[in-house]
Structure formats: C-alpha cells, structure tokens
C-alpha atoms as an extended CHARMM CRD file, in Angstrom:
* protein
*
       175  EXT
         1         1  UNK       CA             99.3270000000       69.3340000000       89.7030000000  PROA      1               0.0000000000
         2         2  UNK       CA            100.6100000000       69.2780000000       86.1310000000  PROA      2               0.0000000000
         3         3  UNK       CA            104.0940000000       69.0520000000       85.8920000000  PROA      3               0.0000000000
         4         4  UNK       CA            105.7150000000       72.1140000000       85.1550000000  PROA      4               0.0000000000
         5         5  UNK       CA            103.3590000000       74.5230000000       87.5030000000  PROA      5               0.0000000000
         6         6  UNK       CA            104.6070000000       76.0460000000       90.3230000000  PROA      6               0.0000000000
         7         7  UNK       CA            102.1680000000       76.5650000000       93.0760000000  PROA      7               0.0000000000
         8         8  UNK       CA            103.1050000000       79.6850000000       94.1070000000  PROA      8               0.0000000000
         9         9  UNK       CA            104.3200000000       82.6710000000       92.7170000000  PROA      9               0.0000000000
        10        10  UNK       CA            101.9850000000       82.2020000000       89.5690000000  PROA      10              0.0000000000
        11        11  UNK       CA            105.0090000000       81.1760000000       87.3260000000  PROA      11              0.0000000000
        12        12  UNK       CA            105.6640000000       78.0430000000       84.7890000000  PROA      12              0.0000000000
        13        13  UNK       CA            108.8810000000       76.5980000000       84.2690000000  PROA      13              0.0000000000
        14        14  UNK       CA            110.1410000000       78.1590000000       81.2930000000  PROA      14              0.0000000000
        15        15  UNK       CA            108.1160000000       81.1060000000       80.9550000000  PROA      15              0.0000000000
        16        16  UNK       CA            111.2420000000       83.4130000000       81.8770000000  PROA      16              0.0000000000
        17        17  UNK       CA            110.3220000000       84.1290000000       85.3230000000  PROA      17              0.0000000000
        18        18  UNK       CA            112.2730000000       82.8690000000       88.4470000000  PROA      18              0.0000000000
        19        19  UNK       CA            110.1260000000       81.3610000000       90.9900000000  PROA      19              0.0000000000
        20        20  UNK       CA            112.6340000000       82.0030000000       93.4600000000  PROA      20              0.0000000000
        21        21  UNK       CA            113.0510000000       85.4950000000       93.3020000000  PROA      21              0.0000000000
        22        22  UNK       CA            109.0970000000       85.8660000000       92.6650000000  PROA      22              0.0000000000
        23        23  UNK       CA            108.5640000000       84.1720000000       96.2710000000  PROA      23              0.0000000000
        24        24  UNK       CA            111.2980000000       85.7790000000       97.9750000000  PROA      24              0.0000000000
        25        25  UNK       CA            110.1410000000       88.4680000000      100.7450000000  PROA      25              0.0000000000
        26        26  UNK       CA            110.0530000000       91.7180000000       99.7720000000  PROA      26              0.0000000000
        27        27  UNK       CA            110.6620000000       95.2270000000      101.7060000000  PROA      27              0.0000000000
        28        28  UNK       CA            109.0220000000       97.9520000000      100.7370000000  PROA      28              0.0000000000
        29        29  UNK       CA            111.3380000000      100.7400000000       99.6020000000  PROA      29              0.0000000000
        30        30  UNK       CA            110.3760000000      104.1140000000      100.4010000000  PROA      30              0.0000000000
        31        31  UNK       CA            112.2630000000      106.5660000000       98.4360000000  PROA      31              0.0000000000
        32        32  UNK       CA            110.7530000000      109.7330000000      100.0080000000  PROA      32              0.0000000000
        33        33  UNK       CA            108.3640000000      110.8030000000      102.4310000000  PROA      33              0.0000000000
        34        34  UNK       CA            106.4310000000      114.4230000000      102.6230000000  PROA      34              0.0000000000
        35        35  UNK       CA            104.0400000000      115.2830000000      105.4580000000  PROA      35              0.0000000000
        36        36  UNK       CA            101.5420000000      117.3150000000      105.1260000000  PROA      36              0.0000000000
        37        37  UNK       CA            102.2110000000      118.5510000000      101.5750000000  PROA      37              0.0000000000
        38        38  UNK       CA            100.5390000000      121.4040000000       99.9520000000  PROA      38              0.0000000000
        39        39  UNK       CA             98.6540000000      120.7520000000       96.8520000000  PROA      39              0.0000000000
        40        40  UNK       CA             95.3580000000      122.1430000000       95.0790000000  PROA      40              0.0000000000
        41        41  UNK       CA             94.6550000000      119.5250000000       92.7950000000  PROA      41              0.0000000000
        42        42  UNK       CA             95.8400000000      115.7830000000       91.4600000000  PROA      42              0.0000000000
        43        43  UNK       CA             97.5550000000      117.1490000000       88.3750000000  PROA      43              0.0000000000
        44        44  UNK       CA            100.1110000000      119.0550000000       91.4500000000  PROA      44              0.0000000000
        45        45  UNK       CA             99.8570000000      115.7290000000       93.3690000000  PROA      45              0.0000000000
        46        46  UNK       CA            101.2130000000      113.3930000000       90.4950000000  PROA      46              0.0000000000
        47        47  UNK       CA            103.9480000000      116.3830000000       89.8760000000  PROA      47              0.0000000000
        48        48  UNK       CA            105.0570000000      116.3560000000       93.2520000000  PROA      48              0.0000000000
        49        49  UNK       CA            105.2190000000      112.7880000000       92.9840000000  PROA      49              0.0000000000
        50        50  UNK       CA            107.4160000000      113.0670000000       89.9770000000  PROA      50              0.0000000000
        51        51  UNK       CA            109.6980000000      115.1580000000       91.4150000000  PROA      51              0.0000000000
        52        52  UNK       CA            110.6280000000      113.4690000000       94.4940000000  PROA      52              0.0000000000
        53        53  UNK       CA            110.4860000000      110.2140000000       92.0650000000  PROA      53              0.0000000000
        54        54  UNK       CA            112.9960000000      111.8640000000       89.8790000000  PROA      54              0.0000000000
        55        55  UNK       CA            115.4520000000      113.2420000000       92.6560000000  PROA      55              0.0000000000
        56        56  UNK       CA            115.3840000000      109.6390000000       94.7600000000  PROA      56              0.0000000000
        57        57  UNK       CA            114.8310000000      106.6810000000       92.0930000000  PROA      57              0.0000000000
        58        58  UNK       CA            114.7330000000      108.0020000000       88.7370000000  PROA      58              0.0000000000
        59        59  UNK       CA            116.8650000000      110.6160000000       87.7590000000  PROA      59              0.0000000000
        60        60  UNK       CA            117.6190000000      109.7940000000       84.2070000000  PROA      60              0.0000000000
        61        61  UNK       CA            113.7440000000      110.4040000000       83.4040000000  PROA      61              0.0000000000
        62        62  UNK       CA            112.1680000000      113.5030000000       83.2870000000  PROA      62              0.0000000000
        63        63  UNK       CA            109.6550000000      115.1990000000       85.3790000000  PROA      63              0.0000000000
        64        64  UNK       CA            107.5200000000      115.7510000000       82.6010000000  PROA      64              0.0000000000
        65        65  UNK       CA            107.6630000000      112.0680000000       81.4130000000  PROA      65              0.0000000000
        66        66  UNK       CA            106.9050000000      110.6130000000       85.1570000000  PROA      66              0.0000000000
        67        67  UNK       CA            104.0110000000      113.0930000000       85.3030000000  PROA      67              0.0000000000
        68        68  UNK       CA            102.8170000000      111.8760000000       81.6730000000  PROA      68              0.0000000000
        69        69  UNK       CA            103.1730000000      107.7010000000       82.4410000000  PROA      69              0.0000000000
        70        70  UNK       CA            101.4940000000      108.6210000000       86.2880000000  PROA      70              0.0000000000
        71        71  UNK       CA             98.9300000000      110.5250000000       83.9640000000  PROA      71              0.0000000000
        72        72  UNK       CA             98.1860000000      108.2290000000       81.4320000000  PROA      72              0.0000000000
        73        73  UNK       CA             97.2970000000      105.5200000000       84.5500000000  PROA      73              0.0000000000
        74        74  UNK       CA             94.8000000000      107.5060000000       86.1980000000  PROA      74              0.0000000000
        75        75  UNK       CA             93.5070000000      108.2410000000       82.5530000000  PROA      75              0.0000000000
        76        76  UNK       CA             92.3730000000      104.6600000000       82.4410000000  PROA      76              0.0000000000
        77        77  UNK       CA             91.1330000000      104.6600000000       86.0360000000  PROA      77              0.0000000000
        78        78  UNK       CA             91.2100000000      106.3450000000       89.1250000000  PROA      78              0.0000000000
        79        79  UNK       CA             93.3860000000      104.8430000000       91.7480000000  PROA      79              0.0000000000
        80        80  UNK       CA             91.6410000000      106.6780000000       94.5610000000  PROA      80              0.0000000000
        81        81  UNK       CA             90.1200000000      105.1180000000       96.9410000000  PROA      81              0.0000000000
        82        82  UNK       CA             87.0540000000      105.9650000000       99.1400000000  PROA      82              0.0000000000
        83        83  UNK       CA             88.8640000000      105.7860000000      101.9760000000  PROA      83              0.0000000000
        84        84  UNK       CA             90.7070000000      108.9020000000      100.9800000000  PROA      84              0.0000000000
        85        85  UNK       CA             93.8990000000      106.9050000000       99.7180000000  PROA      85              0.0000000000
        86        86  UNK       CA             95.0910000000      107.3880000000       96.1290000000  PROA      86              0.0000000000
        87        87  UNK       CA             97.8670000000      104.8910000000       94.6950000000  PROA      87              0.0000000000
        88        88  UNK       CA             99.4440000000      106.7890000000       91.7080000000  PROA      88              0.0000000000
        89        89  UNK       CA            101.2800000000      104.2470000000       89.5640000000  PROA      89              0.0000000000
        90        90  UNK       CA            102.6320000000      103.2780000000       86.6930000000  PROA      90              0.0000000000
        91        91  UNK       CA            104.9390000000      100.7630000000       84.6510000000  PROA      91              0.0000000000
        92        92  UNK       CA            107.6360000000      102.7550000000       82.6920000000  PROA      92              0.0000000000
        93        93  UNK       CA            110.2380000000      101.2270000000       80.1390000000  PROA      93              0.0000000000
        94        94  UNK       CA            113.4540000000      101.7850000000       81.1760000000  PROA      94              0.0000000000
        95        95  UNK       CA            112.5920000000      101.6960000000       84.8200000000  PROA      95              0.0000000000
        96        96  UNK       CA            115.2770000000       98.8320000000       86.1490000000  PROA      96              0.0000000000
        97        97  UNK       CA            113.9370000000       96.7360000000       88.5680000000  PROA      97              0.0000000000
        98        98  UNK       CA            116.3360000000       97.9400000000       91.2610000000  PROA      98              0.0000000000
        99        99  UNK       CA            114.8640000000      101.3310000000       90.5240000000  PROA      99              0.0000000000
       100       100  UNK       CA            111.9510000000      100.5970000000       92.9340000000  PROA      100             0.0000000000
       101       101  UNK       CA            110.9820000000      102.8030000000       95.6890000000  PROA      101             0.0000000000
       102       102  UNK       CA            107.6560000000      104.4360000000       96.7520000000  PROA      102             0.0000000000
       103       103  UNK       CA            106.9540000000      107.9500000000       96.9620000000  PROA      103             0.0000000000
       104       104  UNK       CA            104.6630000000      108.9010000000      100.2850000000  PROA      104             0.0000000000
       105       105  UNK       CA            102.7730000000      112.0250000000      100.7750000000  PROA      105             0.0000000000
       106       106  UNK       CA            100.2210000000      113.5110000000      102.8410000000  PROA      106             0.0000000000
       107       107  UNK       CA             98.2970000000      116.0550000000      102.4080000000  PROA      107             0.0000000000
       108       108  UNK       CA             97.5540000000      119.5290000000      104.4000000000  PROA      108             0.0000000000
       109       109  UNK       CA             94.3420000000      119.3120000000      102.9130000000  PROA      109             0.0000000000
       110       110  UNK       CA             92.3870000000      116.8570000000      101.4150000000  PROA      110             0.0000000000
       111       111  UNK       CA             91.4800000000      116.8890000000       97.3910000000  PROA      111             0.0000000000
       112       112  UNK       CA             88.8480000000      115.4730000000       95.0130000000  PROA      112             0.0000000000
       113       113  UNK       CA             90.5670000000      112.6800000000       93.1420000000  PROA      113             0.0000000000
       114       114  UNK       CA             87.9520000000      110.9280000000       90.8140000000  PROA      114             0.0000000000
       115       115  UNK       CA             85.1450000000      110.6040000000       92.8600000000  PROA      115             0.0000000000
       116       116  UNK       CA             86.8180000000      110.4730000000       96.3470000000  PROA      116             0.0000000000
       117       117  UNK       CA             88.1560000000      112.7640000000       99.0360000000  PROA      117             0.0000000000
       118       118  UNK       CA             91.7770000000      111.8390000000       99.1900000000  PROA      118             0.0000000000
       119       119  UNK       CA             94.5330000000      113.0610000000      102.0750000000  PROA      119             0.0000000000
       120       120  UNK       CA             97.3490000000      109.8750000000      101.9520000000  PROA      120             0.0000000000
       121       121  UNK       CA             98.9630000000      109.5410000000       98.1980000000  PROA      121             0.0000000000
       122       122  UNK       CA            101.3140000000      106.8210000000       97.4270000000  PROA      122             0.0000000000
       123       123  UNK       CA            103.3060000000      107.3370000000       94.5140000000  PROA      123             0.0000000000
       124       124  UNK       CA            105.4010000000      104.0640000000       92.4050000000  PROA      124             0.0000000000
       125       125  UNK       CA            106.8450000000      103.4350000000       89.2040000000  PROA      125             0.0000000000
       126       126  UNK       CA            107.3980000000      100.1310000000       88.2680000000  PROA      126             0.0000000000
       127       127  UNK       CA            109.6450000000       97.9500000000       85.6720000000  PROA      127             0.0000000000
       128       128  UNK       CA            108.3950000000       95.8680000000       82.9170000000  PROA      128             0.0000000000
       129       129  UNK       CA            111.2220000000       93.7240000000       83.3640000000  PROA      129             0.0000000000
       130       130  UNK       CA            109.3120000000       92.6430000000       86.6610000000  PROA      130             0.0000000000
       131       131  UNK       CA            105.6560000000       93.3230000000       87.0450000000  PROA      131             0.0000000000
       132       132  UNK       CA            104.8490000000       91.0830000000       89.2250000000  PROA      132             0.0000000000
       133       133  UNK       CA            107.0970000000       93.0030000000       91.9650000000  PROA      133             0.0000000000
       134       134  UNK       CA            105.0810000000       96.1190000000       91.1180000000  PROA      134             0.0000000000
       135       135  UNK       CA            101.7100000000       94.3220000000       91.7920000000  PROA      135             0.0000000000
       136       136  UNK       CA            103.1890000000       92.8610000000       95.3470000000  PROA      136             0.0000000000
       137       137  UNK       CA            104.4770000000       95.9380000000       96.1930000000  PROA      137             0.0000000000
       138       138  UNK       CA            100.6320000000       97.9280000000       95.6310000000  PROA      138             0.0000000000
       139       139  UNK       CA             99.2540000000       95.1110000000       97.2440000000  PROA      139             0.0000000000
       140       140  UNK       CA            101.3910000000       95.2630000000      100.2370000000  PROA      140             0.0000000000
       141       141  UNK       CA            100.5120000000       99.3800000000      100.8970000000  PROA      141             0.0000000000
       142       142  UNK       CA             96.6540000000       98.7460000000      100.1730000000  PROA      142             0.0000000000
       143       143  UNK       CA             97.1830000000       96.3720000000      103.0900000000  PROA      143             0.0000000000
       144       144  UNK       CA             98.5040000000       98.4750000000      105.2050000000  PROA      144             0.0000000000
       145       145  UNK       CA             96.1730000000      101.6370000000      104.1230000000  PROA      145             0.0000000000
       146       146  UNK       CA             93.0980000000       99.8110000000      104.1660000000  PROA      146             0.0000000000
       147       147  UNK       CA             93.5960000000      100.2940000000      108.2410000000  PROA      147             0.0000000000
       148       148  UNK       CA             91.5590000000      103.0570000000      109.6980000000  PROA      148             0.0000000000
       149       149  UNK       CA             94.1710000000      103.4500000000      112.3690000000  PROA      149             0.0000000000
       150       150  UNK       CA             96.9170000000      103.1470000000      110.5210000000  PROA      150             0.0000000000
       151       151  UNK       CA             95.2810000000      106.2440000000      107.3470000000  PROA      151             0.0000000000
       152       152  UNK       CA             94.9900000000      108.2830000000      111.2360000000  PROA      152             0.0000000000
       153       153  UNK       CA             98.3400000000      107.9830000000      111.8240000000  PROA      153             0.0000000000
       154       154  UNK       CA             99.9910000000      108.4100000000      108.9380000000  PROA      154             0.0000000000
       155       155  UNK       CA             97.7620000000      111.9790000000      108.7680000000  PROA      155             0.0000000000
       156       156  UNK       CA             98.6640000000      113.1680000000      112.0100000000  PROA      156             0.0000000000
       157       157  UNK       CA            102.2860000000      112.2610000000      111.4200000000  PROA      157             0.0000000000
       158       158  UNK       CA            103.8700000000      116.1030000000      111.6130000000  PROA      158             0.0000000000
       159       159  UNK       CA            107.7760000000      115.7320000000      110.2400000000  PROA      159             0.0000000000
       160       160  UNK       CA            108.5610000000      113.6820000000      106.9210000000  PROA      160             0.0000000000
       161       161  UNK       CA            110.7500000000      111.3900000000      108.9700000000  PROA      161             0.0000000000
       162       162  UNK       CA            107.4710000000      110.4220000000      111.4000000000  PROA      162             0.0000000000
       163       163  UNK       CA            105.6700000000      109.6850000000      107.9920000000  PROA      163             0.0000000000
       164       164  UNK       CA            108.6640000000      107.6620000000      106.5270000000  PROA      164             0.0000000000
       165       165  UNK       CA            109.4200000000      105.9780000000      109.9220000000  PROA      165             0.0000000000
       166       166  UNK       CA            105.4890000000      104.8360000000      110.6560000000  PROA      166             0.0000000000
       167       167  UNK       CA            105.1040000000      103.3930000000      106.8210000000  PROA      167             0.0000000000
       168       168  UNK       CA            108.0830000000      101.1840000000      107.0290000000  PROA      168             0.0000000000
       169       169  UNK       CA            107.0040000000       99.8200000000      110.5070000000  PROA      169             0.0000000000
       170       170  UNK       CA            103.5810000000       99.6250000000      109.0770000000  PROA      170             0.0000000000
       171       171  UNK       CA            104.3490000000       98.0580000000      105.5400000000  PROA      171             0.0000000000
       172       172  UNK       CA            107.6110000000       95.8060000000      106.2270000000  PROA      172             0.0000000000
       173       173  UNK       CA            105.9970000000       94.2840000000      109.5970000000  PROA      173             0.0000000000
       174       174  UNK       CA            108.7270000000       95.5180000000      112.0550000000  PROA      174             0.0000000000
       175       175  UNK       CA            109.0200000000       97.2540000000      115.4100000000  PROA      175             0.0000000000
C-alpha cells in the first residue's frame, strides 16, 4: 500500500477528511416517522417530506427550498425503486452535519414514482461538509429496505411510533 492511503474509509492523509470519524459507527437518526400517510402524487410526497424535515432538522430552511433541492434530485434520476421504495435525497449548503436525520413515511396508498409503484418513502438531506456520511447513511436504509420482510412490516406498521420504533431496530441493528 502506498504510503499515505488509508484502507478504509476511502480517505488520504491530507485530503481534509478524518479517517477516524469516517470509520466510526454510525446510528441512523430518524427525525420523524408518518404511517400510513395520505398523498396523491410525488410532488405531495417530497412536500410532506419537507415539512416534517423543516419542523425536526431544518428549521432555518424553507419548505419551499427543501421541496426545490429534493426536486432538483429526482430531476436527475428517480430514486424509486422497483421494490416500491423511494429514497428522496439531497445535499443542501448550509445543512450542518449534525443536522442529519431521516424522514420516514408510508403510504395509505401506493403511487407511481418514475417508473415504479412506491408505498415506503425515505426522506434525507445531507451536508456538503460531509458527504460521505450522507452516502453511508442511504446505504445503510437500502440495506435494510431491500428486505421483503422488513418493506411488509414497515407497511403494516399502524401508529407513527410502530414505524419509527421498527426502522431503528431494523437500521441501527438492535433489539
């Protein structure tokens, strides 16, 4: 290995980055959790997603500039999935890293988004200041949806603290 190059954590002395706090373990944050939500369409979804983003995490920004960075992402692809997941997301300056959180929903019925049925929506914003956390953090709840059993659950889950409570357990690995 050349000197210099860490083997994890995808980080080179001097580059800026801490390869300490880039390998530390990291919980997923959920900032809010909605059962069975009622929405028509995605441009509702990603405004419900907004909202609850900017009463938990991000009050200082507006709804209509969460909806328009959460827009502008699915502008340059979808982020559904066909197994009837969508991950909603985008990278906003002046998002502070400690600003993290995830914004859960299901939905009472499920919607076209792109090309795909989708009923579970999973909402984050994430900080320039630490992208890397941003792609861990998506990578950690596409693990956990890509579960058949786990999508099942998470629909049938009736009360917002059922949804919140399962996700945790599901995405931080804990009884």
């Amino acid at each position: 290995m050349r000197e210099g190059v860490k083997a994890q954590g995808f980080t080179r002395m001097g580059n800026g980055l801490n390869s300490k706090s880039v390998n530390e373990p990291q919980k997923v944050e959920i900032a809010a959790a909605r059962a069975h939500t009622a929405c028509a369409d995605l441009s509702s979804v990603l405004s419900e997603i907004a909202l609850y983003a900017n009463q938990t995490i991000l009050p200082d920004f507006s709804h209509d500039a969460l909806v328009s960075a959460l827009t502008k992402r699915e502008h340059v692809s979808s982020t559904s999935t066909p197994e009837g997941v969508a991950f909603p997301h985008a990278i906003c300056d002046g998002v502070t890293p400690s600003a993290s959180g995830i914004i859960l929903l299901t939905l009472a019925q499920p919607i076209l988004w792109g090309s795909n049925q989708v009923q579970i929506v999973v909402g984050l914003f994430g900080s320039p200041a630490e992208p890397w956390r941003h792609v861990r953090t998506l990578a950690r709840i596409a693990r956990a949806c890509s579960q058949v059993h786990i999508r099942q659950q998470l629909i049938a889950c009736d009360t917002d603290g059922a949804l919140l409570n399962l996700f945790d357990k599901e995405c931080n690995n804990h009884a």
